[in-house]
N, C-alpha and C positions, 0 to 999 in steps of 0.2 A: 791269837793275834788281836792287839787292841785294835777298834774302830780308826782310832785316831792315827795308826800307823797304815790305815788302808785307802785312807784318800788323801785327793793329791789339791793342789788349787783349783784345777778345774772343780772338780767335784764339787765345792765350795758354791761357787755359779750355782751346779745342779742344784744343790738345794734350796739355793735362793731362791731360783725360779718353782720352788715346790714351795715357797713360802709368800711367794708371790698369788700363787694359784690357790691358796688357802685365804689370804687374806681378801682375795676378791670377791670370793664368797661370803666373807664375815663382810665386808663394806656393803653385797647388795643386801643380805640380809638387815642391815639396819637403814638401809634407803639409800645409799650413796651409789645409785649405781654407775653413772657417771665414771665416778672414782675406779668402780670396779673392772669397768669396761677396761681402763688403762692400766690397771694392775696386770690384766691379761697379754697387753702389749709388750710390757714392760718385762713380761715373762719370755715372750718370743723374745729380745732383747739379750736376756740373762742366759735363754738356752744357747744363742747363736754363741753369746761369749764363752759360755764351758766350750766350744768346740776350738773358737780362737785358742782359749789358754790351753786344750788338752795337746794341739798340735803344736804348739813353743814348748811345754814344759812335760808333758807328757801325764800320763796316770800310772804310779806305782803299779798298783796290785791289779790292773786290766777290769776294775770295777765298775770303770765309768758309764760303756754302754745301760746295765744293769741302774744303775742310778738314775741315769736319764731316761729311762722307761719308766720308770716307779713316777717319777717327780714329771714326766710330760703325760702321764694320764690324771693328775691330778687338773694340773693350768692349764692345759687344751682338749681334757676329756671331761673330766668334771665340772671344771668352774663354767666355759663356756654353757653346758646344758641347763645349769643350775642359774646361770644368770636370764638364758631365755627366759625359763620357765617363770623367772620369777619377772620379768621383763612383760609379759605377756599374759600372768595369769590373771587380770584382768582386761583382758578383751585381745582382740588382735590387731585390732585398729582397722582401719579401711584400706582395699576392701578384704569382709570379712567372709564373705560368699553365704551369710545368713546364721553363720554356726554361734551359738550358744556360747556363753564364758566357759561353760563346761565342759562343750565338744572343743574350742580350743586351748584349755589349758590339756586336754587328753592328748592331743595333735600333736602339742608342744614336747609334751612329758614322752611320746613316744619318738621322735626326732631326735631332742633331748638321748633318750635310750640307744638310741641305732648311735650316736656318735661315740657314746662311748664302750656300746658292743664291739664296733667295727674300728673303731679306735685302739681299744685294748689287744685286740688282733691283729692290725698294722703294728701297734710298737711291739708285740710277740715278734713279728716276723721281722723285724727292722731288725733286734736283736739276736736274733737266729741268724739273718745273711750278714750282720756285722762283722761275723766270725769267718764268713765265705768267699765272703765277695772281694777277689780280688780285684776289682780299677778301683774302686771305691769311687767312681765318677758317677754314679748316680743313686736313685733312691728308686724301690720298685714301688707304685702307688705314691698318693700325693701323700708327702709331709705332714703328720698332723697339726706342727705349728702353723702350718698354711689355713688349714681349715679356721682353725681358735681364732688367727690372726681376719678372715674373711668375716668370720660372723660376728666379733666384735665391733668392725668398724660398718657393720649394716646396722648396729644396735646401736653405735654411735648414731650415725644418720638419722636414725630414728624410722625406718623403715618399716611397713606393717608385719606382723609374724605370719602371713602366709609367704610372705617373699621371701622373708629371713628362710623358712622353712624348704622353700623350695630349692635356693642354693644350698641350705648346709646339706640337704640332703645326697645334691649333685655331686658335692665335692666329698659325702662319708663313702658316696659308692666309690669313686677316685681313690681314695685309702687305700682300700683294698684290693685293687684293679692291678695289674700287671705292666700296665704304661710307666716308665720309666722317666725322671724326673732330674734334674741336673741339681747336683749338689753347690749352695749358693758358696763359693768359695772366690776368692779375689776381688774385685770389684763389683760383681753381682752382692756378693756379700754387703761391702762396705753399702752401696746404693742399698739396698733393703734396710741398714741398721739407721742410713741418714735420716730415712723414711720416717721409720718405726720414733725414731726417737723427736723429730720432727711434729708426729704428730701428738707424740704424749705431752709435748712442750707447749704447742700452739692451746688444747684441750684444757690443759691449767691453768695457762694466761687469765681466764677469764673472759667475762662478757665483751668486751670492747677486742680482743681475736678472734672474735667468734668467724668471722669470713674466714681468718684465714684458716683455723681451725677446720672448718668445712672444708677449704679445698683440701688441707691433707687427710680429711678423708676417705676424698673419693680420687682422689690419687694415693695413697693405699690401698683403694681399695679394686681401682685398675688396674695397680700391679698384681696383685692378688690374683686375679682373674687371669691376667696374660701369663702367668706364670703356669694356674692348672691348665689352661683351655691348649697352650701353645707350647709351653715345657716338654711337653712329650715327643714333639715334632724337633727340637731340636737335637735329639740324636739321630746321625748320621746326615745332617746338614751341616752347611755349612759355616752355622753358627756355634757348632760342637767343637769346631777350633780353638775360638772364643772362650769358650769353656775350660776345653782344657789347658790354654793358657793359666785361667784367671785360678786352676786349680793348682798349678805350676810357683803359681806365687809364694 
């Protein structure tokens, strides 16, 4: 069977966003990390969209989940670790609690590693309960584009890397964690992609956006937060109605 008889338009997105999550690698490697920061967004973006187009038009040959593993370990397991590291491997800025360039690019580099150990083993088992899980209303363990999507706009911010370190870490144990996470469908959806796209718009503007830029950081990056710290609590609340409404759509 040819490749090209095996994906469907969503699949298309997938790879996008796998092409996204490569280039944002090439962007911080040549300095732009800026750029790359948003490339990473812009992936959370393109992943949300394969799931819009997979549930209108469908995926042929059931290849989709499999694609979307491959291509969201690249843009929110790789790029994200790789843009730390390279974010950071000169100093960690203040405060740095006295450590060395070299104790913290090693700090980094092993942060860095645990997100995408424990990442690669969230989207194993994403792709394992895909197959099982009948409500399909939630996700066990946080989202990995949740995490990519947290530690980019901390890097945006410009935050020091023991902080950056201390959340990505909080949120790679959440990956793997059994808490139960509501799948962003109907208007949760739409509000996260205004967000997302919001802020890659405001971050290109230019200097003279810069405010507003900044706020849609850190309101990205409070929804970010309220999503892992309080997502878990919404099942069997009664904001799970909500929910399954907004999946209903």
């Amino acid at each position: 069977m040819r490749v090209a008889e095996m994906v469907s338009i969503a699949d298309a997105f997938t790879v996008l966003n796998a092409l996204l999550g490569f280039s944002a690698i090439l962007a911080a490697f040549e300095g732009e990390l800026e750029l790359a920061y948003v490339l990473v967004v812009l992936g959370v973006l393109a992943d949300g969209l394969d799931g819009i187009v997979a549930r209108r038009f469908g995926s042929k040959w059931l290849i989709g989940d499999f694609l979307d593993i491959m291509a969201d370990t690249v843009t929110f397991g790789v790029a994200p670790s790789v843009l730390m590291y390279i974010t950071f491997r000169e100093g960690l800025g203040e405060p740095d609690l006295g450590l060395s360039v070299m104790a913290g690019r090693v700090l980094i580099f092993a942060v860095g590693a645990l997100v995408i150990s424990l990442g690669v083993l969230r989207l194993a088992r994403f792709c394992y309960e895909s197959e099982t899980d009948e409500s399909g209303m939630y996700f066990t363990g946080l989202p990995i584009p949740a995490t990519a999507l947290l530690v980019v706009t901390m890097l945006l911010m410009g935050w020091p890397g023991l902080v950056v370190a201390v959340f990505t870490v909080i949120s790679t144990i959440l990956m793997v964690s059994d808490l139960k996470y509501p799948k962003a469908r109907g208007w949760p959806r739409n509000v996260t992609g205004v967000l997302g796209l919001l802020l890659v718009v405001t971050v290109l503007m230019g200097e003279d956006w810069e405010w507003l830029a900044e706020f849609m950081m850190y309101l990205t990056f409070s929804a970010s937060i309220l999503y892992q710290y309080l997502g878990p609590f919404v099942k069997g609340s009664p904001v799970e109605e909500l929910v399954e409404e907004a999946i209903e759509e």
